[in-house]
VOLO-819708 format. One line per 3 residues: their letters; for each residue y, z, x of N, C-alpha, C. Coordinates in nm, 4 decimals. Each point is the difference from the previous one (the first is absolute). Layout:
residues N
A	Y,Z,X,Y,Z,X,Y,Z,X; ...
//
This chain:
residues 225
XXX	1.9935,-1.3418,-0.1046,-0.1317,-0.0598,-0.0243,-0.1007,0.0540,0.1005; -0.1190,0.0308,-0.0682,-0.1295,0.0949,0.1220,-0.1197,-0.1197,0.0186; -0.0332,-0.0225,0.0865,-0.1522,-0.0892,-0.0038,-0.0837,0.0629,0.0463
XXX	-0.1014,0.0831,-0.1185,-0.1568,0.0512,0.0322,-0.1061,-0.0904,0.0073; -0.0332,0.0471,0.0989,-0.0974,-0.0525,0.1071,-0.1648,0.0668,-0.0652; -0.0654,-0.0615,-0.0261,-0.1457,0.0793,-0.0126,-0.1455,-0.1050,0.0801
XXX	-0.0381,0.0702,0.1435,-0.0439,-0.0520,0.0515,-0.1545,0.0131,-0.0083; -0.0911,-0.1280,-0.0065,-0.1375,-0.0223,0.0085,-0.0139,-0.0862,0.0078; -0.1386,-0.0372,-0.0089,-0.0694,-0.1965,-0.0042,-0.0412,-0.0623,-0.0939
XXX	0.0522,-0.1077,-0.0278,-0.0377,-0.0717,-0.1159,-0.1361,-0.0504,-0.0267; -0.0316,-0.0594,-0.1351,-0.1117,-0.0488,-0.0606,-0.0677,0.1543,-0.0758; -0.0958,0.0063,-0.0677,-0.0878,0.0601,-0.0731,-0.0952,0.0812,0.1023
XXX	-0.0495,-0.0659,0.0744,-0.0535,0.0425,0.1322,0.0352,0.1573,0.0280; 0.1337,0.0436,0.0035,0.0600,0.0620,0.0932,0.0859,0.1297,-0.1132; -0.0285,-0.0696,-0.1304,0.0928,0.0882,-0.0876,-0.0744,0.1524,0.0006
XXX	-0.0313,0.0639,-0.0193,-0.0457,0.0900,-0.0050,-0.0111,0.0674,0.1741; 0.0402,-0.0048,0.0641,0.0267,0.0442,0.1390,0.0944,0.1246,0.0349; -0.0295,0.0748,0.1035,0.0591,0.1088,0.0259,0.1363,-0.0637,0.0439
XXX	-0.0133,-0.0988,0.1004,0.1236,-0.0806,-0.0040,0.0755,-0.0634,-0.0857; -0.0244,0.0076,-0.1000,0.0588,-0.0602,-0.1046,0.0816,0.0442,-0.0354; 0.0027,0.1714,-0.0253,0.0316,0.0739,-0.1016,0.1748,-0.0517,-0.0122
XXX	0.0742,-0.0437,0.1283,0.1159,-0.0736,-0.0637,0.0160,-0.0897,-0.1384; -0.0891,-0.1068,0.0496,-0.0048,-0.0641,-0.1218,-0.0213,0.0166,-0.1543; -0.0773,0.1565,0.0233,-0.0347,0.0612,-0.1099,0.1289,0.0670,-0.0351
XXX	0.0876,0.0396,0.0903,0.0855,0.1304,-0.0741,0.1180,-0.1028,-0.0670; 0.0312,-0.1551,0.0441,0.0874,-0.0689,-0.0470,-0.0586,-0.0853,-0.1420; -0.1018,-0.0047,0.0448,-0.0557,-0.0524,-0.1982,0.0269,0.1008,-0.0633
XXX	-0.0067,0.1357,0.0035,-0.0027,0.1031,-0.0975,0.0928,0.0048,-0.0484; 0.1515,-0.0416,0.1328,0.1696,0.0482,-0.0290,0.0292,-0.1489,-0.1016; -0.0751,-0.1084,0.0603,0.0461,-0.1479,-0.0662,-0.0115,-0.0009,-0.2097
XXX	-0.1334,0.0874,0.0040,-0.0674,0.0176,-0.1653,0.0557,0.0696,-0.0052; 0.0514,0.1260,0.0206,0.0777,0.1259,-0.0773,0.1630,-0.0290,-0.0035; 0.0494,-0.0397,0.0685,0.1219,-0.0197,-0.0348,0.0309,-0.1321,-0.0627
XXX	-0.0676,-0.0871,0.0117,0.0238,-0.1158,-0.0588,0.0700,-0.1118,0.0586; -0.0321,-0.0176,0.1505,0.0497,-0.0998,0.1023,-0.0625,-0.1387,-0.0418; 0.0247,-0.1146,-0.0068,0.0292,-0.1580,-0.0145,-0.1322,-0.0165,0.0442
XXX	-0.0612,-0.0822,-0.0590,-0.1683,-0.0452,0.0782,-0.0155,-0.0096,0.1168; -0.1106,-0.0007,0.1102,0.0487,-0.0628,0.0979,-0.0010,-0.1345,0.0070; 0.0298,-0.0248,0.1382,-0.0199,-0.1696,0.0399,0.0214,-0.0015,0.1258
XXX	-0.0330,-0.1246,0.0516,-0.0059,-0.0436,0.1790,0.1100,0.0147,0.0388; 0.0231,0.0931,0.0889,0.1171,-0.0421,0.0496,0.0362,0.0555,0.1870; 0.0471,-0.0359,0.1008,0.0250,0.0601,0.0969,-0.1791,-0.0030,0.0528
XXX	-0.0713,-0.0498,-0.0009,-0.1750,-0.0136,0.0551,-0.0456,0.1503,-0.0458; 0.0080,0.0566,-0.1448,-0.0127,0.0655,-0.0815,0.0247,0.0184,-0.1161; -0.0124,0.0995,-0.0813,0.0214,0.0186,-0.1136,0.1001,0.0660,-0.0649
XXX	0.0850,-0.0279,-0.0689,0.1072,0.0669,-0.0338,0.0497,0.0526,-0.1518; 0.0557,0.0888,-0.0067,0.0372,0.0470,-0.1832,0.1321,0.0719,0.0579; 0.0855,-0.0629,-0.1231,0.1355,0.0835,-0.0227,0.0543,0.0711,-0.1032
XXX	0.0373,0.1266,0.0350,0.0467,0.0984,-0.0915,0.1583,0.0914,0.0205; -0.0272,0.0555,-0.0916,0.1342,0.1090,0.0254,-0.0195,0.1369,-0.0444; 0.0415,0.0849,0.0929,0.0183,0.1360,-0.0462,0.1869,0.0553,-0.0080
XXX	0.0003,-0.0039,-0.1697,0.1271,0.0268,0.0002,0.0846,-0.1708,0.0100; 0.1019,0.0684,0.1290,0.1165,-0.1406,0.0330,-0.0647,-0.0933,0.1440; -0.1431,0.1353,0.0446,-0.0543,-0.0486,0.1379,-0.0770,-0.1176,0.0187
XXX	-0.0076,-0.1295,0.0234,-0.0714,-0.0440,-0.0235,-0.0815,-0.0018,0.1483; -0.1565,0.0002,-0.0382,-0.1032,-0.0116,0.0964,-0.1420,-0.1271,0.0194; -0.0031,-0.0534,0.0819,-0.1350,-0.1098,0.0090,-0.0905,0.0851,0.0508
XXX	-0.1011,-0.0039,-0.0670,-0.1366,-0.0039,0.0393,-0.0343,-0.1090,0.0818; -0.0730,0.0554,0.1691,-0.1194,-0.1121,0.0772,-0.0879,0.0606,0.0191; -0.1065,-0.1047,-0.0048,-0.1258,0.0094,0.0504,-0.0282,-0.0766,0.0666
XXX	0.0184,-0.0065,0.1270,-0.0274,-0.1124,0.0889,-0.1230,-0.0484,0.0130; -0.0713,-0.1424,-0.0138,-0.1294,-0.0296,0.0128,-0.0492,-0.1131,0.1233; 0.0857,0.0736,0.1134,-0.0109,-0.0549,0.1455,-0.1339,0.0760,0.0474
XXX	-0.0463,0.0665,-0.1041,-0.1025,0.1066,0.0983,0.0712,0.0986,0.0929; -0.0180,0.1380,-0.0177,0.0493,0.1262,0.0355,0.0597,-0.0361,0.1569; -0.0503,-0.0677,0.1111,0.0032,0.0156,0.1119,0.1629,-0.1155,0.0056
XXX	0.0447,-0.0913,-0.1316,0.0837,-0.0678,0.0260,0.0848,0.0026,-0.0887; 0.0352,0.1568,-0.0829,0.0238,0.0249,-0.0574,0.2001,0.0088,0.0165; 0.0423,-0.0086,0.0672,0.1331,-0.0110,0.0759,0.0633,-0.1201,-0.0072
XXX	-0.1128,-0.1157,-0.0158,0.0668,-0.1371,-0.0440,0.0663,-0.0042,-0.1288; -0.0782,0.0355,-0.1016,0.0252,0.0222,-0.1579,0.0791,0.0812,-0.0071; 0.0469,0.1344,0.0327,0.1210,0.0976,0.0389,0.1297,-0.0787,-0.0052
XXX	-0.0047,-0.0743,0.1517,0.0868,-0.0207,0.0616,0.1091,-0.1424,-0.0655; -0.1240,-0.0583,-0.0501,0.0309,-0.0944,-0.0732,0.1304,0.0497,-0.1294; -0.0368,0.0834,-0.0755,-0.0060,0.0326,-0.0948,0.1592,0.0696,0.0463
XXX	-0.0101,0.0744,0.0609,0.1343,0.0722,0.0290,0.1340,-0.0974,0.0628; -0.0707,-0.0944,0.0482,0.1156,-0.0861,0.0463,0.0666,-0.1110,-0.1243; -0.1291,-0.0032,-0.1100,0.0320,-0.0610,-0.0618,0.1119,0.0675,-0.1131
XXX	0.0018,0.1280,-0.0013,0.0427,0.0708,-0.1156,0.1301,0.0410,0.0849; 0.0366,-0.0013,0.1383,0.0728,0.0609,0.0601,0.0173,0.1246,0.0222; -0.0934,0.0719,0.0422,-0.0287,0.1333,0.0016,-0.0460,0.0847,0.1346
XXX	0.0512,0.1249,-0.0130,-0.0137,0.0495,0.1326,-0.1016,0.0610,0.0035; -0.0556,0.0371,0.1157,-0.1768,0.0494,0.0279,0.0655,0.1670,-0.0675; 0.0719,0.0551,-0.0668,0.0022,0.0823,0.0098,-0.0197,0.0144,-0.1595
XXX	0.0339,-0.1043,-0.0704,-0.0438,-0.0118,-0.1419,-0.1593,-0.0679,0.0004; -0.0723,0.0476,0.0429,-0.1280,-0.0225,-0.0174,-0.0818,0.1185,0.0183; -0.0874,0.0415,-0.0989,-0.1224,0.0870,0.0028,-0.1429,-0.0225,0.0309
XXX	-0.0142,0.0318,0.0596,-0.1962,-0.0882,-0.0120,-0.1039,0.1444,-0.0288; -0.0747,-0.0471,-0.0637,-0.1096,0.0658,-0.0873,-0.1373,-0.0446,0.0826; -0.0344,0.0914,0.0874,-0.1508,-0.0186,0.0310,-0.0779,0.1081,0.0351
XXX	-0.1294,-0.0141,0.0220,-0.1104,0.0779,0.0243,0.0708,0.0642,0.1902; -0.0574,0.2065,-0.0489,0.0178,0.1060,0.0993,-0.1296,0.0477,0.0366; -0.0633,-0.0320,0.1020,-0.1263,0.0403,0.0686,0.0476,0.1331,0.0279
XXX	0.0918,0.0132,0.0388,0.0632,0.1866,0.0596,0.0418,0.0819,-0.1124; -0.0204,-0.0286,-0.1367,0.0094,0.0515,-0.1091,-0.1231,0.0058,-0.0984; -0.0203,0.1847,-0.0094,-0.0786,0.0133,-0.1198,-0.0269,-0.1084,-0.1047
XXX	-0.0924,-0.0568,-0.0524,0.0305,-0.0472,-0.1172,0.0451,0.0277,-0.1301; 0.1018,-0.0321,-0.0410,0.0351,0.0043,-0.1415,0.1916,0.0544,0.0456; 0.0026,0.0323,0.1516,0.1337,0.0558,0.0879,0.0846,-0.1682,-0.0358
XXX	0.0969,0.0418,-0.0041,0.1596,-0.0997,0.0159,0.0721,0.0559,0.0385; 0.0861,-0.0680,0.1209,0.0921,0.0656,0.0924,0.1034,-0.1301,-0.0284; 0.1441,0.0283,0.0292,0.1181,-0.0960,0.0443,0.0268,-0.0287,0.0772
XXX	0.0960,-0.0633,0.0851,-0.0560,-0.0345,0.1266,0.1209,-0.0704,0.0228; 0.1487,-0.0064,0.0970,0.0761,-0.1172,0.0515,-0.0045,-0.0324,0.1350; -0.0835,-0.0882,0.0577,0.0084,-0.0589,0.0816,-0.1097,0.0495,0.1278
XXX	0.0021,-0.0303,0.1143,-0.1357,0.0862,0.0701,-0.0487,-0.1433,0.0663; -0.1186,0.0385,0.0426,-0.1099,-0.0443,0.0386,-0.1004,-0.0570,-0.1034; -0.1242,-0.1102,0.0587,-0.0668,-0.0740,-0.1203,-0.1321,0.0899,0.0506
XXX	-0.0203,0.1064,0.0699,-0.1501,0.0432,-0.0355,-0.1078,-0.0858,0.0523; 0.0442,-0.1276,0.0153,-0.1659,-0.0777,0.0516,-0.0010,-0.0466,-0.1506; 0.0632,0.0334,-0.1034,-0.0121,-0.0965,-0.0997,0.0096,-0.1261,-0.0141
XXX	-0.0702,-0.0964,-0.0129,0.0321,-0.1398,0.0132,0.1197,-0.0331,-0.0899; -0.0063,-0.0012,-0.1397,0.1062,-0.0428,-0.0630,0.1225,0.0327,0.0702; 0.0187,0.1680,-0.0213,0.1272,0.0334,0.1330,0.0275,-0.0878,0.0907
XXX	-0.0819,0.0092,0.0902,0.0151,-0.0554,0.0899,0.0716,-0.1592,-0.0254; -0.0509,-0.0634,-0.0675,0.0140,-0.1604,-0.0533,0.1651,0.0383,-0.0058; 0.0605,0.0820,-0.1029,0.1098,-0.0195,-0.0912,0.0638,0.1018,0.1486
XXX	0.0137,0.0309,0.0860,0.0709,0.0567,0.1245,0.0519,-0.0901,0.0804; -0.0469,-0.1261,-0.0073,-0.0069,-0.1125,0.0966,0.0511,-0.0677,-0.0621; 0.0127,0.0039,-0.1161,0.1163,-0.1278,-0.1217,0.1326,0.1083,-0.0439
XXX	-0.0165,0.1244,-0.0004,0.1025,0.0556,-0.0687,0.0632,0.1344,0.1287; -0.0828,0.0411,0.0815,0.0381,0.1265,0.0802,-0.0804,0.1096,-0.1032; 0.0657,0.1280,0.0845,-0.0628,0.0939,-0.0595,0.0620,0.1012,-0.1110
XXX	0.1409,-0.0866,-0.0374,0.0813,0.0865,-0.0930,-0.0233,-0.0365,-0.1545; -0.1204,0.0143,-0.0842,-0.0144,-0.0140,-0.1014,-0.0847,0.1667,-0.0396; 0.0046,-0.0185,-0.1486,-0.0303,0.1260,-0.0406,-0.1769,-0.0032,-0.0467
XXX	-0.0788,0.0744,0.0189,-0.1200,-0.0166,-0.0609,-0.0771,0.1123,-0.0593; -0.1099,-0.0129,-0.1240,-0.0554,0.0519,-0.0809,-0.1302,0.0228,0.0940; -0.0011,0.1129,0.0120,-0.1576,0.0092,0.0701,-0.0761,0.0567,-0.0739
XXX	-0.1363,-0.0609,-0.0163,-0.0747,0.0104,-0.1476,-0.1188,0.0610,0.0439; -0.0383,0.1545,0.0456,-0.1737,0.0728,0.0355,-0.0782,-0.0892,-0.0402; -0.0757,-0.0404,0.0871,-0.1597,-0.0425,-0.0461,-0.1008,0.1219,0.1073
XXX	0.0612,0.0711,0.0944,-0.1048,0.0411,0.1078,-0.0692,-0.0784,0.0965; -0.0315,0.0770,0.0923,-0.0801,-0.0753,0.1317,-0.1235,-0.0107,-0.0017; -0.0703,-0.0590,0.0456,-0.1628,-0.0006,-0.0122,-0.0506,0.1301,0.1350
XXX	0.0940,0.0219,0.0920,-0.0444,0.0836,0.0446,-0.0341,-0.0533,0.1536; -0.0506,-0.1705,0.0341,0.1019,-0.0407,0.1259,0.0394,-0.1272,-0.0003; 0.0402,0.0164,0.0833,0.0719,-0.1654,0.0213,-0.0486,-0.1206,-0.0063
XXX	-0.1164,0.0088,0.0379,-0.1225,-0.1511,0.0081,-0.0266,-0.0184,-0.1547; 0.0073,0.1233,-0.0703,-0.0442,-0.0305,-0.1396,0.1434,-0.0440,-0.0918; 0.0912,0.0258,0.0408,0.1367,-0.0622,-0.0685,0.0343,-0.1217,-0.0310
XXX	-0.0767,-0.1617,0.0252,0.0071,-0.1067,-0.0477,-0.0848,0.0101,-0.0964; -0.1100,0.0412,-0.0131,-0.1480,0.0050,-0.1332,0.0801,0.0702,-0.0785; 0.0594,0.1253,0.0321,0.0177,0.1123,-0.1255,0.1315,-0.1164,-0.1096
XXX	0.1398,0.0094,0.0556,0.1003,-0.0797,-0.0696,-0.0366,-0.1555,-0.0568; -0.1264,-0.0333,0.0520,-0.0277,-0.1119,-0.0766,-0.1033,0.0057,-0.1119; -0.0762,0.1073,-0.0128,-0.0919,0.0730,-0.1359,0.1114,0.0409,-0.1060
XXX	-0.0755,0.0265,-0.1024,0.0615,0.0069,-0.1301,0.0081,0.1492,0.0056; 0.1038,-0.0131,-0.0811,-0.0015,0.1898,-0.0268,-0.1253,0.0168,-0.0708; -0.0406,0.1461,0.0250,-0.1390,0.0160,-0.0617,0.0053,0.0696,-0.1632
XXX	-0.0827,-0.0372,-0.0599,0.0086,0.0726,-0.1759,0.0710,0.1393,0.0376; -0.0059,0.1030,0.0592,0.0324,0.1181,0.0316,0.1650,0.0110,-0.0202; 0.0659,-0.1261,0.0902,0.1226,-0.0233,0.0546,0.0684,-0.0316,-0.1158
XXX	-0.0480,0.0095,-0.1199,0.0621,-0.1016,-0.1060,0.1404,0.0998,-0.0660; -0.0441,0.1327,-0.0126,0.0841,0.1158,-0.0874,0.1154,0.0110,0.0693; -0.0086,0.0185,0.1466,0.1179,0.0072,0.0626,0.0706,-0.0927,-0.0093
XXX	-0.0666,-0.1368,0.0362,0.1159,-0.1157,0.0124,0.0341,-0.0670,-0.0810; -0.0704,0.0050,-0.1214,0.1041,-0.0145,-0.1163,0.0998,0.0761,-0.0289; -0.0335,0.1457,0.0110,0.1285,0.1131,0.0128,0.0874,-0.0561,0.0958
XXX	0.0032,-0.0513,0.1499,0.1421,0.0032,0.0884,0.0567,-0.1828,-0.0270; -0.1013,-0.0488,-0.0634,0.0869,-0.1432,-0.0337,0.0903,0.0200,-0.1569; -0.0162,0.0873,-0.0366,0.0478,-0.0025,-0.1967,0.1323,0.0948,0.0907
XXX	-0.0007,0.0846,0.1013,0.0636,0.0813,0.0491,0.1354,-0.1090,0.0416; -0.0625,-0.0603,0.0998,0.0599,-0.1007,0.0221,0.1097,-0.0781,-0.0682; -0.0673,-0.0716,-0.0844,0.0689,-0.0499,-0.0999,0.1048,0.0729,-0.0986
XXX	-0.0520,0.1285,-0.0096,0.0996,0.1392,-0.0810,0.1373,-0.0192,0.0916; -0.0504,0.0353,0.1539,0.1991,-0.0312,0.0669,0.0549,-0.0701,0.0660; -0.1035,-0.1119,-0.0053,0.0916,-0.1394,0.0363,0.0969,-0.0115,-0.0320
XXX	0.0879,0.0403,-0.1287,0.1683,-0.0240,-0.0004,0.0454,0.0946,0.0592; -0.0175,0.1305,0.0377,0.0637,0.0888,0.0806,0.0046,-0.0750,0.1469; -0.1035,-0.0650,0.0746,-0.0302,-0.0616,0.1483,0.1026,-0.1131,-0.0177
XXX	-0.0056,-0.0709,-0.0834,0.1103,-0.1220,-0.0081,0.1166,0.0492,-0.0450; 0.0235,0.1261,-0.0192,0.1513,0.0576,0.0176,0.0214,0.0850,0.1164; -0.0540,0.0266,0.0932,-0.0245,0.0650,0.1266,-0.0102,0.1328,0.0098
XXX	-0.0686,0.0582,-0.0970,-0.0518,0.1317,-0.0226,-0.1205,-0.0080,0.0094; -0.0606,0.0030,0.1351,-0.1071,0.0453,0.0398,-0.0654,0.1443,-0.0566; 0.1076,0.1298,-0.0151,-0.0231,0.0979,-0.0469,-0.1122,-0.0132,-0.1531
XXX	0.1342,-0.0622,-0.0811,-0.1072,-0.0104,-0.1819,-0.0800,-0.0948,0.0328; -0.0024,-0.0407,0.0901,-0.1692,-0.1451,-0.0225,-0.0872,0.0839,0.0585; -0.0020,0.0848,0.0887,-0.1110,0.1101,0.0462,-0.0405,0.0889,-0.1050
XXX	0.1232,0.0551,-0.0783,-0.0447,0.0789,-0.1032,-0.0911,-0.0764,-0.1215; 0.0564,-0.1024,-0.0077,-0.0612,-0.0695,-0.1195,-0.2021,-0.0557,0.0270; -0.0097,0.0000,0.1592,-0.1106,-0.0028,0.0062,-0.1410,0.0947,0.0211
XXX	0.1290,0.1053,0.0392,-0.0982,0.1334,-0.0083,-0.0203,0.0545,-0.0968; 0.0889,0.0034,-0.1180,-0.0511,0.0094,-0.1811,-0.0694,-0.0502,-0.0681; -0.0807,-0.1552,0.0943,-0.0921,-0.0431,-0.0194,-0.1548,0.0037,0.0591
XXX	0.0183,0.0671,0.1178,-0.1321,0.0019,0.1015,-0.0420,0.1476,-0.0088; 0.1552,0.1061,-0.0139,-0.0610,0.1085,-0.0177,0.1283,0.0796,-0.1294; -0.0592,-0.0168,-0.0778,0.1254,0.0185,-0.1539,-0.0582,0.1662,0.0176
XXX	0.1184,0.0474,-0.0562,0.0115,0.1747,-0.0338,-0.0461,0.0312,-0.0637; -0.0612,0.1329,-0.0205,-0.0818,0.0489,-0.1138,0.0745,0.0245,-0.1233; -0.0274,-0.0225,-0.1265,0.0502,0.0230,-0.0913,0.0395,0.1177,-0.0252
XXX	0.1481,0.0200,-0.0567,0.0831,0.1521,0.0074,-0.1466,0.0449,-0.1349; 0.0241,-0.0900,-0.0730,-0.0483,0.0327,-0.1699,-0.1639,0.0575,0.0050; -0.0416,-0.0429,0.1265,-0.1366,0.0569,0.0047,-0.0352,0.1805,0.0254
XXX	-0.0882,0.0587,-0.0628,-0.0151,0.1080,-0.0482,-0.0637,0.1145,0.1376; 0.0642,0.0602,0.0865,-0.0633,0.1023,0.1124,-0.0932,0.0069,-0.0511; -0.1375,0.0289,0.0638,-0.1000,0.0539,-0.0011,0.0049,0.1589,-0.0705
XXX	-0.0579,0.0098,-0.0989,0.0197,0.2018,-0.0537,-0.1302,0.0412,0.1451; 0.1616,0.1215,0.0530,-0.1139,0.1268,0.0778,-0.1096,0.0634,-0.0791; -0.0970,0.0302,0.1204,-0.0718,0.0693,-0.0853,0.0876,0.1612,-0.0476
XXX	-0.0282,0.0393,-0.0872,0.0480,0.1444,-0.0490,-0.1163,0.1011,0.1208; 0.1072,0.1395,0.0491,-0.0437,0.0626,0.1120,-0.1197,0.0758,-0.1084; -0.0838,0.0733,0.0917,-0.1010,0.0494,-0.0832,0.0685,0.1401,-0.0257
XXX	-0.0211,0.0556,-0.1380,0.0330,0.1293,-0.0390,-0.0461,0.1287,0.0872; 0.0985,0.0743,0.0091,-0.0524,0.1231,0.1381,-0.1112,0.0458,-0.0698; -0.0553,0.0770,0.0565,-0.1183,0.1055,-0.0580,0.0132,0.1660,-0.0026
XXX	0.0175,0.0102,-0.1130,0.0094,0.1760,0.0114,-0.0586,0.0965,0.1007; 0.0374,0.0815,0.0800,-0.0667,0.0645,0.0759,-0.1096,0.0916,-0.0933; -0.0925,0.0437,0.0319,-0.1222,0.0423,-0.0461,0.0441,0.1692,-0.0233
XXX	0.0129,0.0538,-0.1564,0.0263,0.1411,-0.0238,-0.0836,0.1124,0.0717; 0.0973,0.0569,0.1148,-0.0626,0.0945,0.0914,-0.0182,0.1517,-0.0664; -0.1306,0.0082,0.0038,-0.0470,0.1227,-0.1406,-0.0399,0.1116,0.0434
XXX	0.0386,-0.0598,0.2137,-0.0401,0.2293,0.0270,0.0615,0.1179,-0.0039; -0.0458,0.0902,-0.0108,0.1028,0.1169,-0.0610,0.0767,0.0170,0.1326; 0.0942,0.0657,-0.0126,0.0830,0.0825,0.1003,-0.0274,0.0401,0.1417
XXX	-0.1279,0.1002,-0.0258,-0.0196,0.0823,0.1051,-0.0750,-0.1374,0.0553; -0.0816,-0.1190,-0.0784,-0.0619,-0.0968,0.0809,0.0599,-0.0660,0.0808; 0.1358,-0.0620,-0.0383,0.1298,-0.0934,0.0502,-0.0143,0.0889,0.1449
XXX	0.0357,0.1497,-0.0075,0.0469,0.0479,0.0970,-0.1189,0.0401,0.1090; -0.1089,-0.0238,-0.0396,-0.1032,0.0176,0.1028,0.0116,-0.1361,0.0896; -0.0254,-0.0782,-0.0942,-0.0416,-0.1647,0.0432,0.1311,-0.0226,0.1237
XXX	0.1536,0.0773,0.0029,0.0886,-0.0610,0.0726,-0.0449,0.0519,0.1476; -0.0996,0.1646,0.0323,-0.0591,0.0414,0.0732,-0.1748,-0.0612,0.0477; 0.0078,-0.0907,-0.0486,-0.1040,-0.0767,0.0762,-0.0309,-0.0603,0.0822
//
């Protein structure tokens, strides 16, 4: 059994947030595969599904990001589970946007949620790190993750959440490998074999050299010139 973690802040307020984008990539996996409604549970929100024989809970903890380790912790003790069967899904300031990296265990970055779920669980859980980009410094990093992604942001991150959701059963079978692949066929898919090369241009036809019409004795003067 896996418990994904998708971390942000609750209410309407907050949905649309760079921080969010957890919450976003686990609604996408909850509607596409067809996980159980949610409901309250653990001081969050919860949906249950299966991939295959695996079965996995969806959380969304709604302690607010900074107490986000209560709802975790809760949750894993309740299911009996080791920090090592847990994934968490959140927003990468040190990642390009539209970038997803894998991730077991480490350091929390100054991430609050991290941080929260380090202090209830340690640091041996696995996590989804989801690009949003940096604003460029540090003072501006509470404003930026609490703004909405901008209209611009929309193409990509619908591409790495549908991505997402494409290899969530590979991640809940512990193939990190096909859940990477499955999201890069979505953020950046291959060019079609079936599509047609460009036609070269055709080289330009030589040009006849110009019929040299002097007589003899001329050829042989002209080589003495």
């Amino acid at each position: 059994m896996k418990l994904f973690v998708g971390l942000g802040n609750p209410g309407p307020k907050y949905a649309g947030n760079r921080h969010n984008i957890g919450f976003m990539a686990l609604d996408r996996l909850a509607e596409d595969h067809g996980f159980a409604p949610w409901r309250k549970k653990f001081q969050g929100q919860v949906s249950e599904g299966k991939f295959g024989s695996e079965k996995v809970v969806l959380l969304k903890p709604e302690t607010f990001m900074n107490l986000s380790g209560q709802s975790v912790g809760e949750a894993m003790r309740f299911y009996k589970l080791e920090s090592t069967d847990v994934t968490v899904f959140h927003d990468e300031l040190d990642l390009a946007p539209g970038k997803c990296r894998v991730k077991s265990g480490g350091g929390h970055a100054g991430h609050n949620g991290l941080r929260s779920i380090h202090q209830h669980l340690g640091p041996h859980y696995d996590r989804v790190r989801l690009g949003i980009g940096h604003p460029g410094h540090k003072d501006a990093v509470a404003g930026y993750v609490l703004r909405d992604f901008a209209k611009a942001d929309q193409d990509w991150l619908d591409d790495l959440i549908r991505g997402i959701s494409d290899g969530a059963p590979h991640l809940a079978a512990g193939d990190s490998g096909k859940f990477m692949n499955a999201v890069a066929l979505r953020v950046a898919p291959p060019r079609s074999s079936t599509s047609k090369p460009k036609a070269a241009k055709p080289a330009p036809e030589p040009q006849p050299e110009p019929e040299d019409t002097r007589s003899p004795m001329q050829k042989l003067m002209d080589k003495f010139k």
